[in-house]
ZAMARGU-4260 file (C-alpha; in steps of 0.2 Angstrom, whole numbers, plus 5000, padded with zeros to 4 digits):
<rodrens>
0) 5101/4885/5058 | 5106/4870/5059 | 5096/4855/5067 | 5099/4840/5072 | 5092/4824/5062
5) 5081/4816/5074 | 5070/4833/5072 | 5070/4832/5054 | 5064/4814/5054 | 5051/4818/5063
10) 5046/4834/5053 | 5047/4822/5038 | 5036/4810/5046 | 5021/4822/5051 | 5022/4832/5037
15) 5019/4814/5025 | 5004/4812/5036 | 4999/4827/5035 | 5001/4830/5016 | 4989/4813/5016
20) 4975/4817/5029 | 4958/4830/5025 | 4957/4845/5036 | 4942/4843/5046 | 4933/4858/5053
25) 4926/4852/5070 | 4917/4869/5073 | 4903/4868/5061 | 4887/4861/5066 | 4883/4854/5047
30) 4894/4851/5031 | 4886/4866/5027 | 4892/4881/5039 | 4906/4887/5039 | 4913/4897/5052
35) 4924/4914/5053 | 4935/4908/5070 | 4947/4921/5072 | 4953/4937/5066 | 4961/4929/5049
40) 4946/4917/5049 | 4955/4901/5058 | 4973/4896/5062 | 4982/4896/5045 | 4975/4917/5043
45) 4973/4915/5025 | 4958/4925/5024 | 4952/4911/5012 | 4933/4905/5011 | 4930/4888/5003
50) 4910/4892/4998 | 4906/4897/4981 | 4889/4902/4983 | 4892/4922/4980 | 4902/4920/4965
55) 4907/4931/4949 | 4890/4929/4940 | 4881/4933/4955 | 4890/4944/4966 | 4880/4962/4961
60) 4867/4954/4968 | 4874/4957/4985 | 4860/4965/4996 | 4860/4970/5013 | 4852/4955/5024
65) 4854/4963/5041 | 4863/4978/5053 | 4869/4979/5070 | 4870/4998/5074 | 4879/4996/5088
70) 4894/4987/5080 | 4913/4994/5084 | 4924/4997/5070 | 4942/4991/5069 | 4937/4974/5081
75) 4932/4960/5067 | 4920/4947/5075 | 4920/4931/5074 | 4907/4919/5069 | 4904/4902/5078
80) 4889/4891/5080 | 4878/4904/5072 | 4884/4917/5085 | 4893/4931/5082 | 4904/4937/5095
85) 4912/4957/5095 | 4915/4972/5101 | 4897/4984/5101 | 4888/4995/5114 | 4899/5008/5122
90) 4915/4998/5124 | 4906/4981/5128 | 4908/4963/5121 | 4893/4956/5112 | 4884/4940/5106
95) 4874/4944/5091 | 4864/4931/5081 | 4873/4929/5065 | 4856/4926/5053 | 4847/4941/5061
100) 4858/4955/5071 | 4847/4952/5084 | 4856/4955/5102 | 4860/4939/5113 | 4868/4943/5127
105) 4880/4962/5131 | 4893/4962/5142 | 4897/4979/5149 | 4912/4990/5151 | 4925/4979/5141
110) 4937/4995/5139 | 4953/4989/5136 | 4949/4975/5128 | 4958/4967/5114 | 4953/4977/5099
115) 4957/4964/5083 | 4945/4948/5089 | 4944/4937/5099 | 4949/4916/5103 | 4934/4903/5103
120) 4938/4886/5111 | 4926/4872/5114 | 4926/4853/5119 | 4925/4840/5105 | 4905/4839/5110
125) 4905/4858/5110 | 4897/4859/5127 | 4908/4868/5135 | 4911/4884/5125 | 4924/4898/5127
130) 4929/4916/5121 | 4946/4921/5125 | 4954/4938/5127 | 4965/4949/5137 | 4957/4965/5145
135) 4972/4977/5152 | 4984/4963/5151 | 4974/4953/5162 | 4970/4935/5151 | 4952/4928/5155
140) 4937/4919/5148 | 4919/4920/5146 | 4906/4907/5143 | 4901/4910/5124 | 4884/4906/5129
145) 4881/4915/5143 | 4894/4929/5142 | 4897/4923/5161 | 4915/4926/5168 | 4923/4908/5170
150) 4930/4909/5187 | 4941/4894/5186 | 4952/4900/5175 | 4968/4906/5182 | 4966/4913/5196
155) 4950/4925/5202 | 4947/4920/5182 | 4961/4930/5176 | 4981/4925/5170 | 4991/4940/5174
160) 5004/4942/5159 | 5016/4954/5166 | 5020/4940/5177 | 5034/4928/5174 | 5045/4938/5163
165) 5061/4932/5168 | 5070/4947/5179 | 5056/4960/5177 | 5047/4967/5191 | 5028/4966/5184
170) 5024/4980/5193 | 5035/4991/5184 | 5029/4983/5167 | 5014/4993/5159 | 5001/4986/5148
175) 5008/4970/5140 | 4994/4963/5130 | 4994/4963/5111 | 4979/4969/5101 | 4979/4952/5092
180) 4970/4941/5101 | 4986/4926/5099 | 4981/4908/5090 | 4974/4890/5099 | 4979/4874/5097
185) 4972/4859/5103 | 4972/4866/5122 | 4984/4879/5120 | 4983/4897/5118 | 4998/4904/5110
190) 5000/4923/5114 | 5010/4937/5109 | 5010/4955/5117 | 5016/4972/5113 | 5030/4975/5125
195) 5032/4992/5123 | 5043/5001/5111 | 5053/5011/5124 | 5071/5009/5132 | 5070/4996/5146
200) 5053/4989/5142 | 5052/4967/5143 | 5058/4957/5130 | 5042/4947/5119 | 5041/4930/5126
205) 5032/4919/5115 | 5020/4910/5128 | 5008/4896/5129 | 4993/4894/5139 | 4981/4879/5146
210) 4964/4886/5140 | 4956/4875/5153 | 4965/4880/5169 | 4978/4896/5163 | 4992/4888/5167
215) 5008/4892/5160 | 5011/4875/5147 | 5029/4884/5140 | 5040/4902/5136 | 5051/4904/5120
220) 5063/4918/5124 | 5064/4930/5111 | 5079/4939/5119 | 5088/4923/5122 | 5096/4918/5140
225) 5112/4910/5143 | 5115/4895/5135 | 5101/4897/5125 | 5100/4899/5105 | 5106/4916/5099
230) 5112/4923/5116 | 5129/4928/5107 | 5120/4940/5095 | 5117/4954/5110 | 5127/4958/5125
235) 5131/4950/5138 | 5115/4953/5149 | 5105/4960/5137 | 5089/4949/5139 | 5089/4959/5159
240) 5086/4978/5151 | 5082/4976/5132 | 5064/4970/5128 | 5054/4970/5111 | 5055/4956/5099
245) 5038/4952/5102 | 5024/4947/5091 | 5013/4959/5092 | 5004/4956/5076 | 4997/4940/5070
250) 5005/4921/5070 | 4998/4907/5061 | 4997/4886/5061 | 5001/4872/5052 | 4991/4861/5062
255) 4991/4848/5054 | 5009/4847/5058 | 5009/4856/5073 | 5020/4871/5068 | 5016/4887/5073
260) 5027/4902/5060 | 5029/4918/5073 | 5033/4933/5066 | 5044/4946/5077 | 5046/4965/5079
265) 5061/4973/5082 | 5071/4975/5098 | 5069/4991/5107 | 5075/5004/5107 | 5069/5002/5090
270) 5079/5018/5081 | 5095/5015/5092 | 5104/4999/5097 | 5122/5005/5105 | 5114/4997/5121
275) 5113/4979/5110 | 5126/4977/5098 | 5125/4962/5088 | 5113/4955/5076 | 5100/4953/5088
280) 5091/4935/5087 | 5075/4932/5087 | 5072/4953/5084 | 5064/4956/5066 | 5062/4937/5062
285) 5051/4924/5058 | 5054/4908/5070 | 5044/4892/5067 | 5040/4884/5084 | 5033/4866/5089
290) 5016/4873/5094 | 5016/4858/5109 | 5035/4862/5114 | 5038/4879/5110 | 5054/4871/5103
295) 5062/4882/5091 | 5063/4870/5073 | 5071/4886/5060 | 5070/4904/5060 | 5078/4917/5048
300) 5081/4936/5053 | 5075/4947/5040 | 5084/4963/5043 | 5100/4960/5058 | 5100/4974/5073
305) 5086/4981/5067 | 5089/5001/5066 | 5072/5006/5057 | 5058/4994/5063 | 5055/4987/5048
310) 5046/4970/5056 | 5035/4959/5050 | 5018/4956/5059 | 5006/4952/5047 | 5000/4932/5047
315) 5013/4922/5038 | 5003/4913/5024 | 5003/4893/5019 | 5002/4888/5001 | 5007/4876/4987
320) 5019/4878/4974 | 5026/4869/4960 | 5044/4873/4961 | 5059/4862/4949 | 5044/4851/4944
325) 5038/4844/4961 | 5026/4853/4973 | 5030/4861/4989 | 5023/4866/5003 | 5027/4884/5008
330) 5026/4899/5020 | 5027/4915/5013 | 5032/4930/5026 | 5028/4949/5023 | 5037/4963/5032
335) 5037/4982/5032 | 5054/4981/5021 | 5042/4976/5003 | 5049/4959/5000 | 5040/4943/5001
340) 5050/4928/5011 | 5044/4911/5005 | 5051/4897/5014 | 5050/4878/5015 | 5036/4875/5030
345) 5044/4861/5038 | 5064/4865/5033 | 5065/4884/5033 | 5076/4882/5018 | 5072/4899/5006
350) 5064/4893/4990 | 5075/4907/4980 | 5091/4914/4986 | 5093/4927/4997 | 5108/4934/4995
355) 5118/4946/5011 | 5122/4963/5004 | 5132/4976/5009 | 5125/4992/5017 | 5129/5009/5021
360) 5135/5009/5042 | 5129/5019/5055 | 5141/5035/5060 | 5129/5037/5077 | 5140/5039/5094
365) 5141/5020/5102 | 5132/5012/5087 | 5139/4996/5075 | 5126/4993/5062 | 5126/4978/5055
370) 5137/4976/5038 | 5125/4966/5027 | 5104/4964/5026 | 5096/4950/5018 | 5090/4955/4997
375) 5079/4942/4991 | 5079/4937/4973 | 5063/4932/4970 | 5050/4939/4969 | 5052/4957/4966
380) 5049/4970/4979 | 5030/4975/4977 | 5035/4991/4986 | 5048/5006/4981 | 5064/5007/4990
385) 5067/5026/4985 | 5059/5043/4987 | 5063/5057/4981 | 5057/5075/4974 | 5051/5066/4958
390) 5042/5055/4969 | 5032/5069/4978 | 5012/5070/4974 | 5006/5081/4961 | 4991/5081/4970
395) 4998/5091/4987 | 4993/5112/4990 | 5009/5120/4986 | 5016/5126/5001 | 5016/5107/5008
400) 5024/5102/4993 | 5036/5114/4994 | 5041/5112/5011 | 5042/5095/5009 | 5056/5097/4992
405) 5063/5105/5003 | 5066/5095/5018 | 5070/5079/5006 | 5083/5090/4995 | 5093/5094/5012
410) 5089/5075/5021 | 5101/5058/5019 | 5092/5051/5007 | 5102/5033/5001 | 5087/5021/4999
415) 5084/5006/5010 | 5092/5004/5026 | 5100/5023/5027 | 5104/5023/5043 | 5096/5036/5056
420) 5106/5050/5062 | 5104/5068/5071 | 5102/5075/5054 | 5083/5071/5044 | 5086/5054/5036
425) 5075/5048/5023 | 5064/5030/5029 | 5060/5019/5016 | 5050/5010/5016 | 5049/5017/5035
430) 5040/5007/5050 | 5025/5012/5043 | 5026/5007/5025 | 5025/4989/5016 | 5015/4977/5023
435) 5007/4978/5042 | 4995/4967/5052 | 4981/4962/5042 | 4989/4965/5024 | 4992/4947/5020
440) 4982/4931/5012 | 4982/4916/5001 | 4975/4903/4992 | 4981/4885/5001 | 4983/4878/4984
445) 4986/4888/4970 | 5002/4897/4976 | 4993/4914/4976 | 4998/4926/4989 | 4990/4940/4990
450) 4996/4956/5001 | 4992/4975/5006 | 5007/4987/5002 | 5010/5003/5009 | 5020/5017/4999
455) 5023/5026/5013 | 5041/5033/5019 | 5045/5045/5030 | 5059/5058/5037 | 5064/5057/5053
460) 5079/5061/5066 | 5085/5056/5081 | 5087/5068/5098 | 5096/5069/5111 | 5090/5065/5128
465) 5080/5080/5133 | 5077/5089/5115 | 5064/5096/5109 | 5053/5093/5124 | 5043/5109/5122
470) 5055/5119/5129 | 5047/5140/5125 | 5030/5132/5122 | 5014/5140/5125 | 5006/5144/5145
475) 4996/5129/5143 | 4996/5111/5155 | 5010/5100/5148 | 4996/5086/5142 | 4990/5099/5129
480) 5007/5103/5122 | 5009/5086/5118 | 4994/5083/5111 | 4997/5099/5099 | 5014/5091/5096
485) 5009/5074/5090 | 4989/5070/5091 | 4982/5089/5086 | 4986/5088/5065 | 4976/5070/5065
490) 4962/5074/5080 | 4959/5092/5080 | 4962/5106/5091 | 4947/5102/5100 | 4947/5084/5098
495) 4931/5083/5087 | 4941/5074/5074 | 4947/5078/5056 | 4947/5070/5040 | 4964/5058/5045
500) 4958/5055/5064 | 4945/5049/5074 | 4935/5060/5086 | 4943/5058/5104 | 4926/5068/5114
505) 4909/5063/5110 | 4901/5078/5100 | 4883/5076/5106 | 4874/5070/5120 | 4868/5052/5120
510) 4855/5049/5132 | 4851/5029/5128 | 4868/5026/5133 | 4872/5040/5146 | 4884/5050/5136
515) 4887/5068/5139 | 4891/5081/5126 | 4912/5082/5125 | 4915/5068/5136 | 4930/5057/5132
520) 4927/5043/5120 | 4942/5033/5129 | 4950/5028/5145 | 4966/5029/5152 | 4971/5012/5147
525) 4962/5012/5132 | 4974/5027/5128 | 4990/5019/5133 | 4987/5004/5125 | 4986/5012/5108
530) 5001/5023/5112 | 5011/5007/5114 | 5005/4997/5101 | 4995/5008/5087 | 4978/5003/5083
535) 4971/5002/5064 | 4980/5016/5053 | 4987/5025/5070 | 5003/5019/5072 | 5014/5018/5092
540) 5021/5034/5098 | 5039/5025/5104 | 5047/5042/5106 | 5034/5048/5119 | 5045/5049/5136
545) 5033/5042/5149 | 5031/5059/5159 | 5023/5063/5141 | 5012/5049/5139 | 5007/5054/5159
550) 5003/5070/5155 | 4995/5067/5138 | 4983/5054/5146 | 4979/5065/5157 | 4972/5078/5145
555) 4964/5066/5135 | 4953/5059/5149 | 4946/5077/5152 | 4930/5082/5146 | 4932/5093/5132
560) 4935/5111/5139 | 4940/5102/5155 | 4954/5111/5167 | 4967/5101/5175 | 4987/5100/5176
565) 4988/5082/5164 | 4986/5069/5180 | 4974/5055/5177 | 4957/5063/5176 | 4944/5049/5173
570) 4953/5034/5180 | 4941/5033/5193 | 4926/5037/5186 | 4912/5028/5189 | 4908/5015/5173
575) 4896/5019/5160 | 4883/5009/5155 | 4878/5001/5136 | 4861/5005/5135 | 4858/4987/5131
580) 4840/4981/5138 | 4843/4976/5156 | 4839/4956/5152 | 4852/4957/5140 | 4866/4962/5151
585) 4876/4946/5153 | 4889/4957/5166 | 4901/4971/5168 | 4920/4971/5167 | 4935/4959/5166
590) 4933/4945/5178 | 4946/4953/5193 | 4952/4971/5191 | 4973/4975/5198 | 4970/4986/5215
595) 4982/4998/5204 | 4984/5001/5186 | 4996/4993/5174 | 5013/4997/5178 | 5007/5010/5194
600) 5024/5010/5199 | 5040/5012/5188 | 5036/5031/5182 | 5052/5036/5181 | 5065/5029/5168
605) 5072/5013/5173 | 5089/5012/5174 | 5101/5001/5168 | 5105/4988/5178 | 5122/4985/5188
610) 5138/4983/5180 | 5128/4990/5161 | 5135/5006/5156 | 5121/5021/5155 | 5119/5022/5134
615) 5112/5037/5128 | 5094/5034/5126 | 5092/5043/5109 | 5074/5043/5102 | 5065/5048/5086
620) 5060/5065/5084 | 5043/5061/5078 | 5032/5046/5072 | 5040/5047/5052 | 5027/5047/5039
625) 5023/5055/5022 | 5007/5046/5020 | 5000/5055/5004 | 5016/5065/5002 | 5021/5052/4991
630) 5016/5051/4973 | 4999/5039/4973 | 4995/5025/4973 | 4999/5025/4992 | 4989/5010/4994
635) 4988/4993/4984 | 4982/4974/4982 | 4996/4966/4975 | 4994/4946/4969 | 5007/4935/4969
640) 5008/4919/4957 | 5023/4911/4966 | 5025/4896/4954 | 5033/4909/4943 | 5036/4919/4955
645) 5029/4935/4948 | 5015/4950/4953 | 5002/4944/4943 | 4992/4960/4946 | 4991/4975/4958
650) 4979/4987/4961 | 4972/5003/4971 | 4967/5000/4988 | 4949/5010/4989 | 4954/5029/4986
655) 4958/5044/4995 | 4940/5053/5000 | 4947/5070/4999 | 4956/5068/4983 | 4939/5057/4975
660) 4930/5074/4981 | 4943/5083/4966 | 4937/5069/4957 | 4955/5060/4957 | 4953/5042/4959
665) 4962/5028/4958 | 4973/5032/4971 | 4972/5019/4985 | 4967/5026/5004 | 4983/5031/5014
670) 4987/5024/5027 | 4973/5011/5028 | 4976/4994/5039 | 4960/4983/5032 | 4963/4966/5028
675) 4955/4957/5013 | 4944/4940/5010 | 4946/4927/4996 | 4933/4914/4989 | 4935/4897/4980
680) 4923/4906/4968 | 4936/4916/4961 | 4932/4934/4973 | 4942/4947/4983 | 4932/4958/4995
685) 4939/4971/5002 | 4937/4989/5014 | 4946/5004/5010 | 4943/5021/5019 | 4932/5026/5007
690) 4916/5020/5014 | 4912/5008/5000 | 4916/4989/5002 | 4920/4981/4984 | 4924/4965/4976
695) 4936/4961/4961 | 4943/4946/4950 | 4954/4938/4959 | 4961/4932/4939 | 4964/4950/4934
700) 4958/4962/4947 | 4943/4968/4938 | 4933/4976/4950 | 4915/4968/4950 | 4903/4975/4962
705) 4905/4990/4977 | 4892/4994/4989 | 4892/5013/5000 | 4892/5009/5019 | 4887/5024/5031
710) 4900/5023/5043 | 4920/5021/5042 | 4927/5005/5041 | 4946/5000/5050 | 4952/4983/5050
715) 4944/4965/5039 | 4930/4960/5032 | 4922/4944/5039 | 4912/4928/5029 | 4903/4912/5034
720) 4890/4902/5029 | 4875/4896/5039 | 4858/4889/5035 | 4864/4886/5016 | 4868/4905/5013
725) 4885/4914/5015 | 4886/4932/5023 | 4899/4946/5020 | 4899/4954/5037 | 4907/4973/5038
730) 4911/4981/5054 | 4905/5001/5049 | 4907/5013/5061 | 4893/5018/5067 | 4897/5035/5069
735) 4898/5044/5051 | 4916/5043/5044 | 4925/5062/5045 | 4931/5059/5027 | 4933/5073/5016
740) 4925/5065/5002 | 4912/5062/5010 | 4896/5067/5000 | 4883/5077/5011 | 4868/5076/4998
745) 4871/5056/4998 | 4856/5047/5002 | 4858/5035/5021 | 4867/5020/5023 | 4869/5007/5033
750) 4880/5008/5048 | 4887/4997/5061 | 4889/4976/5058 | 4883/4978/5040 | 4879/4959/5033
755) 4877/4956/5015 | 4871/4943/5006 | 4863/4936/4988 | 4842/4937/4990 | 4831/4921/4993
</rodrens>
């Protein structure tokens, strides 16, 4: 890492400004609102609201002030100018008046939209106001205002991001867009995307956009080209057919000195890499960029040639420590491995050692693992590193217990970074466990971190091309024996939904907004965007072969009871309306829409270009998860003082409705993806899958004051202040959750937007 000395100088220099100057928020109309701006509530994604209005003596006192019922779950709003801007009727965007939940303006048929929030840019006068997102990889803008396409921008009001990946035909690249809407800073948009997780699919070029005109301003290759930084970690070539280490979660900004920290995901294929031998720069790694330039200034991999997924993507998060008796500014970097990374902001030196250890290597056909992983010292791993029968729930019905001792008792099963083979290997943490997007937040001065953890490993093997395809199944169309395969244990056999997975048909008719009984809930790209890049608690389905995900789509986008061979039933179905008033209705779908869909052409497997060998395209044999297998708590809130550094405290995330129901509690949801929100008053709110939103000491985890919501809730909680009062807004489902702890006899609750806050 080394750099050269004009660029520390520099560094040095900003940051003594910086560390001197008062952030000023330029968004809030009076020095008493404050706004929520982005899915971690602003560029730095600490989750952290300065107010101290609701505070410890007061925050039972919390009351519901108003609802939106036709809110989305697992989209967080934002809140700007007294406005708030999300996901509602039917798949549309919506302006909502953030003191009333009375509708401004709706937006129709936004499917495909970026699910986790949304950019908001305006002029230094704020007239001229922006939202920014990405439907079906296409980037665009509406006036926030009006909720009027704004034409100039790129071209027919759209940025196409599969173009200008270097070497890749955008018509064979599928849907590119990450469900994280990407940061701005000062003009730019800085955007990640979610690539894929399949062989051959684009490398994750960090990019930056003018949010005036669309224009490209500059690319940081993540798969580096010749002559570039790194390129001698991968084969020669590799950047032409490996793709991945993209930032498909969230980033964060130190604007004050202009750095932007990235967090990376593996390369693909993520479970196989005899096709990229080396240690695989910038794949699972944090890189800090100059957020003009998109110069890289440090980086550090967290696990080399990545053979488990085990990436980091939640928001890196900026604090203050007191380290050797002077105070330092830090990042601290979560990843699915169950370590925290802290770092020097502007020199990327590691606060504590982190020490390269030898690991067990890869016997797999063609692969060379890598010998040694990073081990931080300090702080302790908030996660386990090992599972096994002891480890195994008391709580599980005995034939699933048993069959699950037995599978671990015959499985490899050597701790972290075991690598995979054709025999079940035990994953731990797994791609599914430690901290994902969302699970991550600080207080900027204390040197409290606070994060999500996941206790959630898996089992899991890898197949040769061609195995275990379904070969023998049932007379059925292919679509539906992949859906029993991988989507029927979570969705049901007839895609009503069941206590772990969301309904995929509508059960009953709505006639206000022209839904039929069994109709899908989601369209084809909706479908093939979360099949690539997971959504809330459903995590990507990478092993899918794409004559798979074709026929699965296909099924899906049938009405319930529907007959057909697993095309692409419903793709031209004519749009369905909100149901909003007609004055309301601001327009109706993305600015410019592709003649064909994402990726039309490319079907088949790409193959490897000239002069590359053909590698075996080994895949897993399924998406590897215990879930509550594991011995509870499966989910936690654990803080971190890191002038120690130590866990100061950890507790159970919500609980696990079906196991509540037996009246065991205390258990943490599994599985759930919600992010948490801090105060200056001394208060962490938070969402389980419980239905209940709750509040605790943020000194010792005390829990203080919950509240029963009446629909399910998936990703974070939102807070501002306006008009002198601060409101805890909750995205609810507004269909009822499918929880088995759900408690029939319990009296209403509110569902959709749900905002709470203290009586006059």
């Amino acid at each position: 890492m080394a750099q050269t000395e004009w660029r520390w100088r520099h560094l040095a220099a900003v940051a003594a400004l910086a560390a001197g100057s008062a952030t000023v928020v330029s968004l809030a109309q009076s020095s008493a609102d404050i706004w929520w701006t982005g899915y971690g509530n602003g560029p730095d994604n600490s989750r952290y609201m300065p107010s101290r209005q609701i505070d410890k003596s007061n925050v039972t006192g919390l009351q519901v002030a108003w609802t939106y019922p036709f809110g989305d779950t697992g989209s967080s709003p934002i809140v700007v100018r007294g406005v708030a801007y999300g996901r509602g009727r039917n798949g549309s965007l919506v302006a909502v008046d953030a003191r009333t939940g009375k509708e401004l303006w709706v937006r129709e048929n936004m499917n495909g939209m970026t699910s986790r929030g949304f950019n908001y840019w305006e002029t230094k006068d704020g007239g001229d106001q922006r939202i920014i997102f990405s439907i079906n990889s296409l980037l665009q803008e509406v006036d926030a205002k009006t909720g009027k396409s704004i034409m100039s921008f790129g071209t027919s009001g759209v940025v196409d991001l599969r173009a200008g990946i270097d070497g890749r035909d955008p018509e064979s690249i599928g849907n590119i867009q990450s469900n994280t809407p990407g940061e701005i800073f000062e003009n730019l948009l800085i955007l990640g995307s979610a690539t894929g997780e399949g062989y051959m699919s684009p490398p994750g070029d960090i990019r930056a956009y003018d949010v005036l005109t669309g224009k490209l301003a500059w690319t940081f290759h993540t798969v580096p080209r010749p002559g570039e930084f790194g390129y001698d970690t991968w084969p020669k070539d590799a950047w032409k057919y490996v793709g991945g280490s993209n930032n498909w979660g969230e980033m964060t900004l130190d604007t004050a000195r202009g750095i932007a920290f990235i967090p990376l995901g593996s390369p693909t294929y993520d479970f196989y890499g005899a096709d990229r031998i080396g240690a695989n720069l910038f794949g699972t790694s944090i890189v800090a960029l100059d957020a003009r330039t998109g110069m890289r200034l440090w980086h550090f991999q967290i696990v080399h040639h990545d053979l488990w997924d085990m990436d980091p993507s939640a928001a890196p998060q900026l604090t203050t420590i007191r380290h050797n008796g002077r105070r330092r500014d830090v990042v601290a970097v979560t990843a699915k491995t169950g370590w925290l990374y802290v770092f020097d902001r502007v020199t990327g030196e590691p606060i504590w050692p982190i020490e390269e250890r030898p690991v067990q290597k890869s016997a797999m056909d063609g692969e060379e693992s890598w010998p040694t992983q990073p081990y931080p010292t300090n702080p302790p791993p908030y996660i386990r590193h090992t599972f096994d029968v002891d480890d195994i729930s008391p709580y599980l019905v005995a034939d699933r217990a048993a069959a699950l001792r037995a599978r671990l008792l015959a499985a490899d099963n050597k701790g972290i970074f075991t690598p995979l083979s054709t025999k079940d290997t035990v994953s731990v943490p797994a791609s599914n466990g430690g901290t994902l997007f969302g699970g991550a937040a600080a207080e900027p001065r204390t040197g409290a971190v606070y994060v999500v953890a996941h206790h959630n490993p898996g089992i899991v093997r890898l197949l040769r091309p061609g195995e275990g395809r379904g070969a023998g199944g049932p007379p059925m169309p292919p679509g539906q024996i992949v859906y029993q395969q991988n989507c029927q244990t979570c969705h049901g056999v007839n895609r009503h939904g069941t206590d772990t997975g969301v309904p995929l048909v509508h059960a009953d008719a709505d006639a206000a907004n022209n839904i039929a009984a069994g109709a899908p809930r989601f369209d084809a790209a909706a479908i093939r965007a979360v099949l690539a890049a997971g959504k809330n608690r459903m995590p990507p389905f990478p092993h899918l072969s794409t004559a798979d995900v074709d026929n699965l789509v296909g099924f899906l986008t049938l009405p319930a009871g529907g007959r057909g061979r697993g095309g692409f039933a419903g793709r031209g179905a004519e749009p369905v309306g909100s149901g909003a008033p007609p004055e309301l209705i601001a327009g109706s779908g993305s600015a410019w829409v592709r003649p064909d869909s994402p990726g039309g052409r490319g079907r088949a497997p790409v193959p490897y270009p000239e002069g590359t060998p053909d590698y075996t395209r080994y895949t897993i044999n399924e998406y590897h998860t215990v879930a509550n297998g594991i011995r509870p708590p499966f989910t936690t809130i654990v803080k971190f003082d890191l002038n120690a550094p130590a866990v100061k405290w950890r507790i159970p995330f919500g609980d696990d409705p079906a196991l509540a129901a037996r009246g065991i509690t205390g258990t943490g949801a599994p599985a759930t993806n919600n992010g948490i929100i801090l105060t200056a008053s001394g208060l962490v709110f938070g969402a389980g899958l419980d239905n209940h939103i709750r509040a605790w000491d943020s000194d010792t985890g005390t829990p203080l004051w919950s509240s029963r919501f009446g629909g399910n809730f998936t990703g974070s909680p939102v807070m501002y202040v306006m008009g002198g009062k601060q409101y805890l807004l909750v995205a609810a489902a507004s269909t009822p959750a499918r929880r088995g702890g759900a408690d029939p006899a319990a009296p209403p609750a509110p569902t959709g937007w749900v905002a709470y806050a203290l009586p006059r």
